[in-house]
Structures are given as structure tokens and as C-alpha cells.
VMD Tcl script that draws the C-alpha trace (Angstrom):
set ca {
  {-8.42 8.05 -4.01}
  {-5.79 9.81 -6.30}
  {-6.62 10.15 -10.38}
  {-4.90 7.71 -11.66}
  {-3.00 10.23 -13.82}
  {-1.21 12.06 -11.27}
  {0.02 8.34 -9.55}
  {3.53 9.19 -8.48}
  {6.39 6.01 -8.38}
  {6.69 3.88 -5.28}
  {9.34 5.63 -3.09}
  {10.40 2.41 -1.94}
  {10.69 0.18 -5.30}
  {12.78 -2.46 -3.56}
  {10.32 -3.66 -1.35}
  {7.59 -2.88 -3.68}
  {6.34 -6.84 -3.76}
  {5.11 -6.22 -0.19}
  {3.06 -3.28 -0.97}
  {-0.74 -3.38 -0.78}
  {-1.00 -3.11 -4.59}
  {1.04 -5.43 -5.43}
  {-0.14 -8.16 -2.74}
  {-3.62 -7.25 -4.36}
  {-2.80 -7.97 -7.72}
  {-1.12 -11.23 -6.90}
  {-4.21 -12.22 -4.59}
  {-2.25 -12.82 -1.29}
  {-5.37 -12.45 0.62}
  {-3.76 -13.79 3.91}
  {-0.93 -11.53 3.59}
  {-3.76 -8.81 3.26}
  {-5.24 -9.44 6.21}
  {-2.29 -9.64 8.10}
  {-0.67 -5.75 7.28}
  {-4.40 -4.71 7.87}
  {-5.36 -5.82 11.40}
  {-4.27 -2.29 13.04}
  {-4.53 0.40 10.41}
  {-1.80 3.39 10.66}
  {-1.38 4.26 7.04}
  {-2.91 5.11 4.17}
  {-1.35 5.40 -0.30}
  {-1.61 8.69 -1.39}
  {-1.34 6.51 -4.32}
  {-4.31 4.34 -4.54}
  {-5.91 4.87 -0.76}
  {-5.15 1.60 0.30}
  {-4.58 1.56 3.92}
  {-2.20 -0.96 6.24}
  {-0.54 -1.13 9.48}
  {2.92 -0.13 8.69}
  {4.69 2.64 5.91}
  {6.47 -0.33 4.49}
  {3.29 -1.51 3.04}
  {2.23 0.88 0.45}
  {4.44 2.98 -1.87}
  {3.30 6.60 -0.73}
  {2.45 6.47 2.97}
  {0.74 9.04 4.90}
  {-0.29 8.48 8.31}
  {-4.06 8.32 9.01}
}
mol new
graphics top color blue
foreach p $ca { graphics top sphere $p radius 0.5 }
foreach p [lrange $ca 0 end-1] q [lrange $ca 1 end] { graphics top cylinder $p $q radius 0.2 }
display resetview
């Protein structure tokens, strides 16, 4: 995981509600499970990891 004190912003802020950190804080556990079935990506953010880029603000592939 990244220090929390060099996070950078979500380069996708409109879509930002379907992000991994987001869809953790609002406990949508069933969404969770869904965008994490085949792992592709991972946050240089947080190091949360999910099928698809559109799922976490700063992807990186895994």
C-alpha cells in the first residue's frame, strides 16, 4: 500500500462512486464481489485490486 500522504486524486472523479474505495466505504459487499471475481488491476492508491481500470481511481495492471 501507498502512505496515505502521498494519495494522489482519482483520475477518473466522475465515476468515482464505482471505485473500490468508495463501494467499501458504503458497504456494497455484493458489488465487491462482483468487480473482484477475475483480478486485472490493482490502486496505486490504496492497493485495492478489481477486474477492470474503471474500478479504482489509480489503476495499474497486476
Amino acid at each position: 500500500m501507498t502512505d496515505k500522504t502521498s494519495k494522489k486524486e482519482c483520475i477518473q472523479p466522475e465515476i468515482h462512486s464505482g471505485h473500490m474505495c468508495e463501494l467499501e466505504s458504503q458497504q456494497e459487499w455484493d458489488t465487491i464481489r462482483q468487480i473482484t471475481d477475475k483480478l486485472g488491476v490493482k490502486c496505486e492508491n490504496c492497493g485495492a485490486e478489481a477486474n477492470f481500470s474503471r474500478n479504482v481511481c489509480m489503476p495499474t495492471d497486476l
